[in-house]
N, C-alpha and C positions, 0 to 999 in steps of 0.2 A: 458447496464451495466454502463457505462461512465456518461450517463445523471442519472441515477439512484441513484450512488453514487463518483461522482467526485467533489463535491462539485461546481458545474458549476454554474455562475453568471446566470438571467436571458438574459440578451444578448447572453453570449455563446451560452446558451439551444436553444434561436431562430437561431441562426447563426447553427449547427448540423441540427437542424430541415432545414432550408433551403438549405446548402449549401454541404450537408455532401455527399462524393461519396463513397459507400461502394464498390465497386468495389476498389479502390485503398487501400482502409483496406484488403482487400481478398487478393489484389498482395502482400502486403507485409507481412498477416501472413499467403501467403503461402509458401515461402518462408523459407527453414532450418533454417538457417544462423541467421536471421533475428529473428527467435523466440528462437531459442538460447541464442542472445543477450537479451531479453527481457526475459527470463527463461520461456516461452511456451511451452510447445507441445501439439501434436494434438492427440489422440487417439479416436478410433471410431467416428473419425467427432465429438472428444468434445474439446474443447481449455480447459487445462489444467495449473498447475503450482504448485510448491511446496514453493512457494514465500509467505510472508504475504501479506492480500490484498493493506495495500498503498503500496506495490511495483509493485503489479503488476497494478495499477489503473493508479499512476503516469505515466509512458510513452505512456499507453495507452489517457489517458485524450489530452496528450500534442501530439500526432499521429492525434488525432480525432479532438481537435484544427486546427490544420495544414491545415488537409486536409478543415475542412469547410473552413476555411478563405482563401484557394488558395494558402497560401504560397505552399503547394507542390500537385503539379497533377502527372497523373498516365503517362505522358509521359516522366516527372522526375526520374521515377521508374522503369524502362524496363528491365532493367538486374539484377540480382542477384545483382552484383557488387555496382551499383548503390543504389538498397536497403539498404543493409548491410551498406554502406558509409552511408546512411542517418538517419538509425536509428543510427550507432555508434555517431553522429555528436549532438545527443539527450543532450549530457551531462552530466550536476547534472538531468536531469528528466528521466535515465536509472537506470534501480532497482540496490540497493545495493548484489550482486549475494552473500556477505557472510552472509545473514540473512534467507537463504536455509533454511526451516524448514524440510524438508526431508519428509514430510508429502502430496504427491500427490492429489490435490481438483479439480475437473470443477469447471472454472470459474464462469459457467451460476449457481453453487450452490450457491456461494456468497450471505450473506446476508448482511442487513445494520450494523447488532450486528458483524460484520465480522470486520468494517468499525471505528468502535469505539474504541478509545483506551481503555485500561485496565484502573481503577481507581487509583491511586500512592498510594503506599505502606503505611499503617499509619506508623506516627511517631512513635517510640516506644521512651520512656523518660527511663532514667535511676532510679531506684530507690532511694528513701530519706534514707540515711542512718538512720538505728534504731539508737534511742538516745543508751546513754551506761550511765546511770544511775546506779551506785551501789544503792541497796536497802539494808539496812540494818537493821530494821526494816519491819515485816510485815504487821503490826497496826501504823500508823504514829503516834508519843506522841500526840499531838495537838488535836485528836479524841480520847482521853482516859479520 
């Protein structure tokens, strides 16, 4: 999902592709705590969220980051404790939790039309005030 729709440079893509430990993504979403923070949950073995997707893309991308480039391994991660501190420690790249849309999705259903913003609103212009012509005449003289 990351590589699919995270917008990831060609470097990043090779660095996941080589580097990436999925084991150290499993310790930390399996972890309560941890997907809480990140607005997850699990049901029936599906990773879930009521988030819109760049919230839930964003910490994931910058998780999936980490992990290829080594900044953090899985022995950095051992306790709950430990988790929870490292995902809170995420930032501005941890989802804004007040854009909840209330609306429960699997992740894995995500598509890229998910991923796109909505197009901005057209401009609506004000109307031209109608002239306000008295007529007084309904045959103009000049045409007689």
């Amino acid at each position: 999902m990351v590589i699919a729709h995270a917008e990831l440079t060609d470097e990043e893509k090779a660095e996941i592709e080589s580097g990436f430990r999925i084991s150290t993504l499993d310790r930390l979403l399996g972890t309560p705590a941890v997907r809480a923070t990140l607005g997850l949950r699990i049901t029936q073995n599906k990773l879930e969220s009521s988030l819109p997707p760049a919230e839930i893309i964003r910490p994931l991308k910058r998780i999936v980051l980490d992990i290829s480039k080594g900044k953090v391994v899985v022995t950095a991660l051992k306790s709950a404790k430990q988790q929870a501190d490292w995902v809170n420690g995420l930032g501005s790249d941890l989802p804004d939790r007040s854009k909840d849309t209330g609306l429960i999705k699997p992740v894995e259903t995500l598509q890229e039309s998910d991923f796109t913003p909505p197009p901005p609103a057209p401009v609506v212009r004000p109307r031209d005030k109608p002239r306000s012509v008295v007529q007084k005449n309904l045959i103009p003289k000049a045409a007689v």
